[in-house]
C-alpha positions as CSV (number, residue, x, y, z in Angstrom):
1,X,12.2,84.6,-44.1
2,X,12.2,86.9,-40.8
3,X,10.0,89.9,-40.8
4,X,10.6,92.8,-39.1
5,X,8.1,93.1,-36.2
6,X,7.9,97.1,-36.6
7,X,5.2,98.0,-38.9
8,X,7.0,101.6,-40.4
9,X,10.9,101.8,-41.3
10,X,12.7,104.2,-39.2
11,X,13.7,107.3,-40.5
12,X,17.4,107.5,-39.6
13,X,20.4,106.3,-41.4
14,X,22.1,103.2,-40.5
15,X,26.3,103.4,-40.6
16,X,28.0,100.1,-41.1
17,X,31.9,99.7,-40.9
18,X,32.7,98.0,-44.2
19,X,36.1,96.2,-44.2
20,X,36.9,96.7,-47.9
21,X,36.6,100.6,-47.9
22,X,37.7,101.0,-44.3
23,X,35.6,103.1,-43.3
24,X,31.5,103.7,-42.4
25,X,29.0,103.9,-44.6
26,X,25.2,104.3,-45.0
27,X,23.7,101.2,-45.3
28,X,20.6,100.3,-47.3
29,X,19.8,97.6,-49.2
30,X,20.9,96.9,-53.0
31,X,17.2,96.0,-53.7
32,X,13.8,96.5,-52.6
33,X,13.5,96.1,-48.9
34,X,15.4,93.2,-48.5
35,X,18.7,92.6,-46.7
36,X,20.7,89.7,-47.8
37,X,22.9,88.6,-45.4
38,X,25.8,85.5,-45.1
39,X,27.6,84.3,-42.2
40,X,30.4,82.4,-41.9
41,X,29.3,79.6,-39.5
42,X,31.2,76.7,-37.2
43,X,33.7,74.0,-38.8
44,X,32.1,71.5,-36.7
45,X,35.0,69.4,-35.4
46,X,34.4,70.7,-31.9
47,X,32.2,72.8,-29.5
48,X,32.6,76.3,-30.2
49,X,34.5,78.8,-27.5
50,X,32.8,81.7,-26.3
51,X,35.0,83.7,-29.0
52,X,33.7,82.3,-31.3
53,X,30.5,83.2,-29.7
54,X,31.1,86.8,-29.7
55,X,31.4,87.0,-33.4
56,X,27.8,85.4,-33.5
57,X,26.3,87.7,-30.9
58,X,27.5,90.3,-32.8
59,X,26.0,89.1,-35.9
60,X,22.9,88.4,-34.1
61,X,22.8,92.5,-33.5
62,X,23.0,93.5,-36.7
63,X,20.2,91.1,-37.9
64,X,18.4,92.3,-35.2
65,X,18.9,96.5,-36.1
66,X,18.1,95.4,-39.8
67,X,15.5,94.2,-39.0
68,X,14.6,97.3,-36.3
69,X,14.7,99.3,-39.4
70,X,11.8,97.9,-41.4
71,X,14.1,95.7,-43.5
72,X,13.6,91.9,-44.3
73,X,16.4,89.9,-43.6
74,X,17.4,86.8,-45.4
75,X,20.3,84.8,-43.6
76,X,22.0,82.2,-45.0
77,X,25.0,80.6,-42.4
78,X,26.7,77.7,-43.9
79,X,28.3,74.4,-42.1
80,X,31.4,73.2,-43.0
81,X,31.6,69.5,-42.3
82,X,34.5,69.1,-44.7
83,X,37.0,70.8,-46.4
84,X,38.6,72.6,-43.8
85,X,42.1,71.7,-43.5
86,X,44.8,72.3,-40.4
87,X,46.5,74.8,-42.5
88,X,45.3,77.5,-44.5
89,X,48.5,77.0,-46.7
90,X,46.1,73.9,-47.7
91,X,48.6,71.7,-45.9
92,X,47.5,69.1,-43.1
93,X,44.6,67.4,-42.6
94,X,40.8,67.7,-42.5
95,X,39.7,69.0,-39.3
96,X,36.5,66.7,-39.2
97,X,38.3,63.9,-40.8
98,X,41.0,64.0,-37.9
99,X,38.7,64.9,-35.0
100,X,36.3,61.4,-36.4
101,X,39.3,59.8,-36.2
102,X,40.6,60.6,-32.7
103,X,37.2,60.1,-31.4
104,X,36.5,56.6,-33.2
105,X,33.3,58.5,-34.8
106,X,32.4,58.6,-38.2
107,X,32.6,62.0,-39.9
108,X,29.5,61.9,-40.3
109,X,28.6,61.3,-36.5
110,X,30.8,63.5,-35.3
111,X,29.7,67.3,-37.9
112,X,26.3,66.0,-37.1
113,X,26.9,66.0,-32.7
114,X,28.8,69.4,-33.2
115,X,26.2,71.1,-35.5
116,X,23.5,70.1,-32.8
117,X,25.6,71.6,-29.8
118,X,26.4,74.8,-32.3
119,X,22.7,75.4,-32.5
120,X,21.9,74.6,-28.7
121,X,24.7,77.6,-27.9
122,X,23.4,80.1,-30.0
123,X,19.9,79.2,-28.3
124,X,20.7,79.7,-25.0
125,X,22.5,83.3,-26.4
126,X,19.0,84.0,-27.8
127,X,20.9,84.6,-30.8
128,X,17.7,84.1,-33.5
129,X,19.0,81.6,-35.9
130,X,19.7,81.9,-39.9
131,X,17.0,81.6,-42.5
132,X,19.1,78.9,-43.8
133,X,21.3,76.6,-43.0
134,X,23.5,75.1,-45.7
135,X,26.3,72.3,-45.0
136,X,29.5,71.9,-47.4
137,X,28.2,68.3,-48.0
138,X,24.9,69.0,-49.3
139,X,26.6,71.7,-52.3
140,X,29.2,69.3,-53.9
141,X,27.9,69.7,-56.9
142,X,27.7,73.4,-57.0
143,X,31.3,73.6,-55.3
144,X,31.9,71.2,-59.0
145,X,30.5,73.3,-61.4
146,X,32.2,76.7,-59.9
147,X,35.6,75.0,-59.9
148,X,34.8,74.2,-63.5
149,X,33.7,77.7,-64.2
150,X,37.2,79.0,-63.0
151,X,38.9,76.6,-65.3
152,X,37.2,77.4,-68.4
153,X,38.3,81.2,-67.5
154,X,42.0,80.2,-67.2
155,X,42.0,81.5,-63.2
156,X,42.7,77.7,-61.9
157,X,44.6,75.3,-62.5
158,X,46.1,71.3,-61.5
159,X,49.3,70.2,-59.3
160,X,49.2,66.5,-58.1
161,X,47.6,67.2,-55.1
162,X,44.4,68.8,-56.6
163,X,43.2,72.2,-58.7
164,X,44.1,75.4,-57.5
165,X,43.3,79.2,-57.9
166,X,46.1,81.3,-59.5
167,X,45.6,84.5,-57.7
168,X,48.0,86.5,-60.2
169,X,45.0,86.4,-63.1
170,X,43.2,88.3,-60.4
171,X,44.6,91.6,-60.3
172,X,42.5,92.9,-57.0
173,X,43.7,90.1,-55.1
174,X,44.4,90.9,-51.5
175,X,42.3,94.0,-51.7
176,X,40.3,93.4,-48.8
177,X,43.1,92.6,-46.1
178,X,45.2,95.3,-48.1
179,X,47.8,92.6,-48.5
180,X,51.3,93.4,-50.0
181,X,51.5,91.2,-53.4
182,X,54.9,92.4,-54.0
183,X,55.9,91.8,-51.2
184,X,54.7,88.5,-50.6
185,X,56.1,87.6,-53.6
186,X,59.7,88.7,-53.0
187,X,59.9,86.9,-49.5
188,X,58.0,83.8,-49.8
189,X,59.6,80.4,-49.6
190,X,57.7,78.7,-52.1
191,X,58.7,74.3,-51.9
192,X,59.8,73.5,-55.6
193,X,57.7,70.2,-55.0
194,X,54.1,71.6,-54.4
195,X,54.7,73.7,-57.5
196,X,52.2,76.6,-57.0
197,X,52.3,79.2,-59.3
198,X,52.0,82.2,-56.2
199,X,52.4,81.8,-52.7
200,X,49.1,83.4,-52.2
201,X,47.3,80.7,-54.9
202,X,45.0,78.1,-52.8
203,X,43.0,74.7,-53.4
204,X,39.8,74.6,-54.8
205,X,39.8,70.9,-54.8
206,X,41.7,68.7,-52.7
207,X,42.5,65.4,-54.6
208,X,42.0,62.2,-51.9
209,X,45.4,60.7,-53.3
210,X,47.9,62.2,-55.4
211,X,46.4,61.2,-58.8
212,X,43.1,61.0,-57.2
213,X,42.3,57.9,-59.6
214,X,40.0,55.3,-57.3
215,X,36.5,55.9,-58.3
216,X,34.3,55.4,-55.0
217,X,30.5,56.4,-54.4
218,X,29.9,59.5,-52.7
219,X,30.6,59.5,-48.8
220,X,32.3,56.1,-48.9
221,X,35.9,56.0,-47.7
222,X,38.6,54.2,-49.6
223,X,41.0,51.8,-47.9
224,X,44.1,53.8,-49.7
225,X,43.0,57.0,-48.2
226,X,41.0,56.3,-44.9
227,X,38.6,59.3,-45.6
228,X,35.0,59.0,-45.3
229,X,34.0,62.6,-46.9
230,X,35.3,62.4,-50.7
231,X,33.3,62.6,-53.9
232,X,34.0,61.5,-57.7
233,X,34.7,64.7,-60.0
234,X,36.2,65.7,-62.7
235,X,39.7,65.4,-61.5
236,X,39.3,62.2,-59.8
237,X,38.2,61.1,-56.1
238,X,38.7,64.3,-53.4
239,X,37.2,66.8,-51.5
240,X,36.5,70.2,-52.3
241,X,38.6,73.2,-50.4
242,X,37.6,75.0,-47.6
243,X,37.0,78.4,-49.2
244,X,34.7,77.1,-52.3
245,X,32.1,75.9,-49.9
246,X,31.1,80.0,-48.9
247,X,31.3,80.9,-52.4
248,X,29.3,78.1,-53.9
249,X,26.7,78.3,-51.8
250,X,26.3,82.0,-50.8
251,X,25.8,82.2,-55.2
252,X,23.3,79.2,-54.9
253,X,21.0,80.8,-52.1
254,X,21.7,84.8,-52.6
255,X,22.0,86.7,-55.5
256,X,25.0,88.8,-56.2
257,X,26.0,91.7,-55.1
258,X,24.9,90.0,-51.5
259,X,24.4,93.1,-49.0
260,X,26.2,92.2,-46.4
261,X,29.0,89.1,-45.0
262,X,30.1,88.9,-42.0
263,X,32.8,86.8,-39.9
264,X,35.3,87.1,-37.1
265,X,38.5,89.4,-38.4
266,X,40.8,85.9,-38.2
267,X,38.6,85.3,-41.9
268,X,39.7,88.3,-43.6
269,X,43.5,87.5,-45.0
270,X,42.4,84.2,-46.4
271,X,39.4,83.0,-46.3
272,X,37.3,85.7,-47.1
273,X,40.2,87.2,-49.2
274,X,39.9,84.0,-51.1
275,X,36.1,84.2,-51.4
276,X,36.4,87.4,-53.7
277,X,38.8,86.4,-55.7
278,X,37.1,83.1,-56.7
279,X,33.5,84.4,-56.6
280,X,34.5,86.9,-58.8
281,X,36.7,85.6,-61.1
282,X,34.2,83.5,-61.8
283,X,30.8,85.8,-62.2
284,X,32.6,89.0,-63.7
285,X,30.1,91.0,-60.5
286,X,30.5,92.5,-57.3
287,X,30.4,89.4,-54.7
288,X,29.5,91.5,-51.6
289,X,28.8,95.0,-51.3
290,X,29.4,95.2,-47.2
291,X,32.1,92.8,-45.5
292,X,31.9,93.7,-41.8
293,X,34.2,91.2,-39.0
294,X,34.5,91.4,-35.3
295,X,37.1,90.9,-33.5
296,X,38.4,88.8,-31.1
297,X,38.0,87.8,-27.5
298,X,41.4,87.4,-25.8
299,X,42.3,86.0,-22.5
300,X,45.1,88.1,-20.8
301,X,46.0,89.8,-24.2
302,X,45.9,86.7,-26.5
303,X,43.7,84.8,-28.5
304,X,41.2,82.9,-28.4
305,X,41.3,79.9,-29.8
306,X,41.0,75.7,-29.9
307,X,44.7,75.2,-31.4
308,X,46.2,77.5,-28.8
309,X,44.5,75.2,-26.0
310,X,42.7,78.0,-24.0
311,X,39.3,78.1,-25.0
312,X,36.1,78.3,-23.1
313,X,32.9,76.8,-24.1
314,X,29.2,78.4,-22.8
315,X,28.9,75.3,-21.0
316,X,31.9,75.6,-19.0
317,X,30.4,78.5,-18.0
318,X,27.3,77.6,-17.0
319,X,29.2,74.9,-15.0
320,X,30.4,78.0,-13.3
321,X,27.1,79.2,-12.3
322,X,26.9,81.8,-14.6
323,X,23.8,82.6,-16.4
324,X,24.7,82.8,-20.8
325,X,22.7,85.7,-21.0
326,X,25.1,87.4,-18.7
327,X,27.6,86.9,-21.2
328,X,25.8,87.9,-24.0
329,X,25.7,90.9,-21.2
330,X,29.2,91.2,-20.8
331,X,29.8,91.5,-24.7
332,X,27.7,94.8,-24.7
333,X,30.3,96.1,-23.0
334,X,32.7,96.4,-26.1
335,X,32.2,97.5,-29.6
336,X,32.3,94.9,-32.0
337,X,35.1,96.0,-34.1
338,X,37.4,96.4,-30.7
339,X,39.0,93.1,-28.6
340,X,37.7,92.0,-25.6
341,X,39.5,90.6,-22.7
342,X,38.0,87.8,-20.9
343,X,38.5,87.1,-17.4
344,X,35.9,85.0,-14.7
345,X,36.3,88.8,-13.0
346,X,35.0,90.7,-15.9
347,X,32.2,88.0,-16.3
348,X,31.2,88.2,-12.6
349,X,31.1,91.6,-12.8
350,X,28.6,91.4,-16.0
351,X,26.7,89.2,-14.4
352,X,25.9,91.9,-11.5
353,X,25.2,94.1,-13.7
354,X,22.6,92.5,-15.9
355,X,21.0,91.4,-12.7
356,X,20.7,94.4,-11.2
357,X,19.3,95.7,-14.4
358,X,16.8,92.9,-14.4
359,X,16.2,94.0,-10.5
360,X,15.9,98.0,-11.1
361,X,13.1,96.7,-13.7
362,X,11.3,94.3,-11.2
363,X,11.2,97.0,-8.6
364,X,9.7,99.8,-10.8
365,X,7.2,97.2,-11.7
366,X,7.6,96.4,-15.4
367,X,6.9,92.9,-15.3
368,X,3.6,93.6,-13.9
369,X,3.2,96.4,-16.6
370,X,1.1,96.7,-20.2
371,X,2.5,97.9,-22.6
372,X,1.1,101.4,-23.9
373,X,0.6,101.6,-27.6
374,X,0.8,105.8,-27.5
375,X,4.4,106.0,-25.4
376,X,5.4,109.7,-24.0
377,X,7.2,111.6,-25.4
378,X,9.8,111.2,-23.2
379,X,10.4,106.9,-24.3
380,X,10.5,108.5,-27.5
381,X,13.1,110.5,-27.0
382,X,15.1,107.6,-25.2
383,X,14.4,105.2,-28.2
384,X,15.6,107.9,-30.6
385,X,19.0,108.3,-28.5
386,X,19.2,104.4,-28.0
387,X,18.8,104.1,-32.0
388,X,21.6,106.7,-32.5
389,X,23.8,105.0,-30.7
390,X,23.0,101.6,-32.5
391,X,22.8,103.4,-36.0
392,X,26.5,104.4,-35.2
393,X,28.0,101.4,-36.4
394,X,26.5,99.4,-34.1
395,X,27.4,101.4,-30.7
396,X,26.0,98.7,-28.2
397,X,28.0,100.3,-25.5
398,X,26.2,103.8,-25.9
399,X,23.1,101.7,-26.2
400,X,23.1,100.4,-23.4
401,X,24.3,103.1,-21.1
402,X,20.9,105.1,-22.7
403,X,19.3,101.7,-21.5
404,X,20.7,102.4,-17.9
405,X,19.6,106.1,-18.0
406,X,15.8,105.1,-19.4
407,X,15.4,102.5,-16.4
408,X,16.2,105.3,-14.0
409,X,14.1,107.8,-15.5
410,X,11.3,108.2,-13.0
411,X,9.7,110.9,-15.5
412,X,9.0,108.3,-17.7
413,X,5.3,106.3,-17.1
414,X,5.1,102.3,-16.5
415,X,3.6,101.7,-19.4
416,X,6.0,104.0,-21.6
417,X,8.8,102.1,-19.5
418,X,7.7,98.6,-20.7
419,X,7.6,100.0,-24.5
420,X,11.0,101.2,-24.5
421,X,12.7,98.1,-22.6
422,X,10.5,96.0,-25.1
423,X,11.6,98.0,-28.6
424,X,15.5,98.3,-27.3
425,X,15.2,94.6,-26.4
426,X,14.4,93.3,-29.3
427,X,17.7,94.2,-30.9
428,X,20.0,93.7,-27.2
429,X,18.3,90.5,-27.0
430,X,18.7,90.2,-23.2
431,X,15.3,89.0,-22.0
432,X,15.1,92.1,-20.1
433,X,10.9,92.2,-20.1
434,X,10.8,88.9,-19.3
435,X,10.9,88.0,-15.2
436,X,14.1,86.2,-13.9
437,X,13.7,82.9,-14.0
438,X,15.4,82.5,-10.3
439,X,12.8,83.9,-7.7
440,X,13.9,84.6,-3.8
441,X,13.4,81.4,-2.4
442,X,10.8,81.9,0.9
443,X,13.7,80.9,3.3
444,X,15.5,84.1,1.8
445,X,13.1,86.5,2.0
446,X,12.4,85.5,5.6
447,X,15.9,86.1,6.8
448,X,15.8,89.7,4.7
449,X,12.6,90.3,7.1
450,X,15.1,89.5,10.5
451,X,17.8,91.4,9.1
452,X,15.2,94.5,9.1
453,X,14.2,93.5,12.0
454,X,17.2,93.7,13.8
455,X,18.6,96.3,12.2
456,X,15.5,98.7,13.2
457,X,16.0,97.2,17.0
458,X,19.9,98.3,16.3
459,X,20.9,94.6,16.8
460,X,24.2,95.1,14.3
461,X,25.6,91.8,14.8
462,X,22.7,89.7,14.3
463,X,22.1,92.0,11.0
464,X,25.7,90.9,10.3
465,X,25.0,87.4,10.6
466,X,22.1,87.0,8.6
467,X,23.9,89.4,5.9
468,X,26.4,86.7,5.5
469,X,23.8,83.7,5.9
470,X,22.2,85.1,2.9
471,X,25.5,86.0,1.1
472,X,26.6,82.1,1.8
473,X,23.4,80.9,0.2
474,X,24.1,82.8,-3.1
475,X,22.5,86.5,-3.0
476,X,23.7,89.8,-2.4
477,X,21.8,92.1,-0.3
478,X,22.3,95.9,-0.8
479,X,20.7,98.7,1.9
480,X,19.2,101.5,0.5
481,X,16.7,104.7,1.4
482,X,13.8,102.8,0.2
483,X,15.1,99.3,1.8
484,X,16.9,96.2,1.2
485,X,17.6,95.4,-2.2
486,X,17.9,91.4,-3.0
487,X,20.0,89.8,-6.0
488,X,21.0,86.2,-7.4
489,X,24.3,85.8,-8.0
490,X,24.7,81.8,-8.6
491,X,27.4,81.8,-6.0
492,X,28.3,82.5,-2.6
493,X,29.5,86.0,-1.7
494,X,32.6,87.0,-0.2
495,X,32.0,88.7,2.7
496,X,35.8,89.2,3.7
């Protein structure tokens, strides 16, 4: 379990935007001093894109101001490694299955590669990761029994291709993506042949052939079927589907009402529509008392995402020479709940930014600093205007912008300084106390010193040419009242 690293709570009220009311509430925890909290996590077919990304940085905030608040957190993020299919009509195939296949892997192989590179992403985001991890594969059995469970109530029930939810004995249905049943109802095109009830009902288990009859071991594929991830069960040899898995699990590791779930806003129509209805159909409670999603990252207006072909992974970026911190950067830049528009520009453009951050701090001398353990009054202030900001639904732009104005606070002591970069830190999660890890080579600070030099002896083209000798070699050299000012930027600079 992670512990909050402040010793008292903080007196202020936390606002979270809950999708299911539509609008912000105060936030505290349903019991004790405990948060519980569940993510969705990867379908591990593939390396995540950076839009993906931003849901998770975002996430990683608000476990970080839960935890700013005196609150423990437990975080459950699940894996699915099967399950998830090309459709969410429940039509097509298993992503993992088909990915295996395409790269002559076994499923197996391949959810275990992805899951690794998943986790080496959110690493190098500093995104701190979940208390728990739980994969699809390893809660069969508890998918089973809750799949049962809906049976015996009369909420599911069995076409040839499997066992399905029958969303009209759930009269809330749709609530949370305010969906129009009526509506849905009147204009859907419903195929005679797959014989579901509504066009809203989905599987809960997926049956490996039509009658599902072959009895196999677990995690053995059958020559009829060519899958590798299918299990015995009650209604013969399958898989379970892709919505079960959160519901199954999140009861198994969390009790009900869980605090808080979160997701990208892509989840909300189905799958986490589909995780209410099931979750509590089945229990008669509240599933989850807060459902907050971000939204997406778009690239000239559109989204997103691996089955449109245009997505960017954190290691094409750092291919790129950019730093993945300086993403994490750029996503402070927009609120959570608003899209952001990804260009290389927009990223360069962060990355400047949190560099010159990183620089302002070097050159008031924080990283040579102690911290103070009585901070002025002054910090105080500044952490009490950097909280409101966070408190407000999780304002990271206002945050920051009160980070900006603390760094160029010249009232404020060293030591004071190093508090407040250190507490606002801890929930921005930018390394911003910690020296960069790219120090101006010797060769670069000598030709700084000649373009001094010749600048005090008013030689202006030889200051011109080592400007652009030190702009070719990947820094950016700014003049100021107090001197030149020196930054990384991981590329050569235009000088046109």
């Amino acid at each position: 379990m992670i512990y909050s690293r402040r010793q008292e709570s903080i007196t202020m009220s936390l606002k979270l935007y809950n999708t299911l009311t539509r609008k912000k509430e105060v936030f505290r925890p349903h019991k004790g001093n405990t948060v519980t909290l569940y993510t969705c996590g990867p379908t591990v077919y593939n390396f995540v894109h950076i839009g993906n990304l931003r849901t998770y940085v975002f996430e990683d905030f608000l476990k970080r101001t839960l935890l700013a608040q005196g609150w423990r957190v437990t975080h459950v993020m699940n894996i699915t490694d099967v399950g998830h299919l090309t459709d969410d009509a429940d039509d097509g195939e298993d992503k993992v299955e088909r990915a295996a296949a395409k790269q002559q892997m076994s499923a197996w192989q391949l959810s275990a590669f992805y899951t690794k590179a998943f986790e080496h992403d959110i690493a190098q985001l500093n995104i701190t990761p979940p208390m728990v991890w739980c994969k699809a594969t390893d809660y069969i059995q508890e998918q089973v029994k809750l799949i049962q469970t809906l049976e015996k109530k009369g909420v599911a029930y069995r076409l040839e291709d499997g066992i399905y939810f029958d969303t009209s004995q759930f009269p809330s249905y749709g609530r949370l993506a305010r969906l129009d049943m009526k509506g849905l109802k009147a204009g859907a095109r419903i195929e005679v042949a797959q014989g579901k009830r509504n066009p809203t009902d989905f599987a809960l288990w997926k049956l490996s052939t039509p009658q599902g009859t072959h009895p196999e071991p677990i995690g053995k594929s059958h020559p009829k079927t060519k899958r590798q991830m299918e299990w015995p069960s009650p209604w013969g040899v399958g898989f379970p589907g892709w919505h079960i898995e959160c519901s199954a699990m999140s009861m198994a590791l969390l009790k009900l009402p869980i605090d808080i779930h979160c997701g990208g806003i892509d989840h909300i129509p189905v799958h986490h529509t589909n995780e209410i209805a099931q979750s509590e159909a089945a229990t008669g409670k509240q599933f989850v008392r807060v459902w907050m999603h971000g939204a997406f990252l778009t690239i000239k207006k559109g989204k997103m995402a691996k089955s449109e072909g245009n997505f960017l992974t954190l290691s094409t970026l750092q291919d790129q020479g950019f730093d993945p911190l300086s993403y994490r950067y750029l996503l402070t830049t927009a609120h959570y709940r608003k899209a952001l528009d990804f260009s290389n520009q927009s990223l360069e453009a962060a990355q400047e930014s949190y560099r010159h951050l990183k620089n302002s701090l070097r050159q008031r001398g924080i990283f040579k600093t102690k911290t103070t353990k009585r901070p002025s009054s002054k910090a105080k202030k500044q952490w009490m205007a950097f909280l409101n900001a966070i408190n407000d639904d999780l304002n990271i732009p206002e945050a920051m912008a009160v980070v900006w104005q603390s760094v160029r606070m010249t009232a404020i002591d060293l030591p004071s300084l190093k508090w407040l970069i250190e507490e606002m830190d801890h929930i921005l999660g930018l390394d911003l106390t910690k020296p960069d890890h790219e120090a101006i080579p010797e060769d670069i600070q000598q030709m700084v010193a000649r373009r001094e030099q010749a600048r005090r002896d008013k030689q202006w083209t030889r200051a011109d040419e080592l400007r652009r000798l030190i702009e070719h070699s990947g820094y950016r050299i700014e003049d100021s009242s107090t001197g030149a000012r020196v930054t990384f930027t991981g590329r050569p600079h235009s000088t046109a």
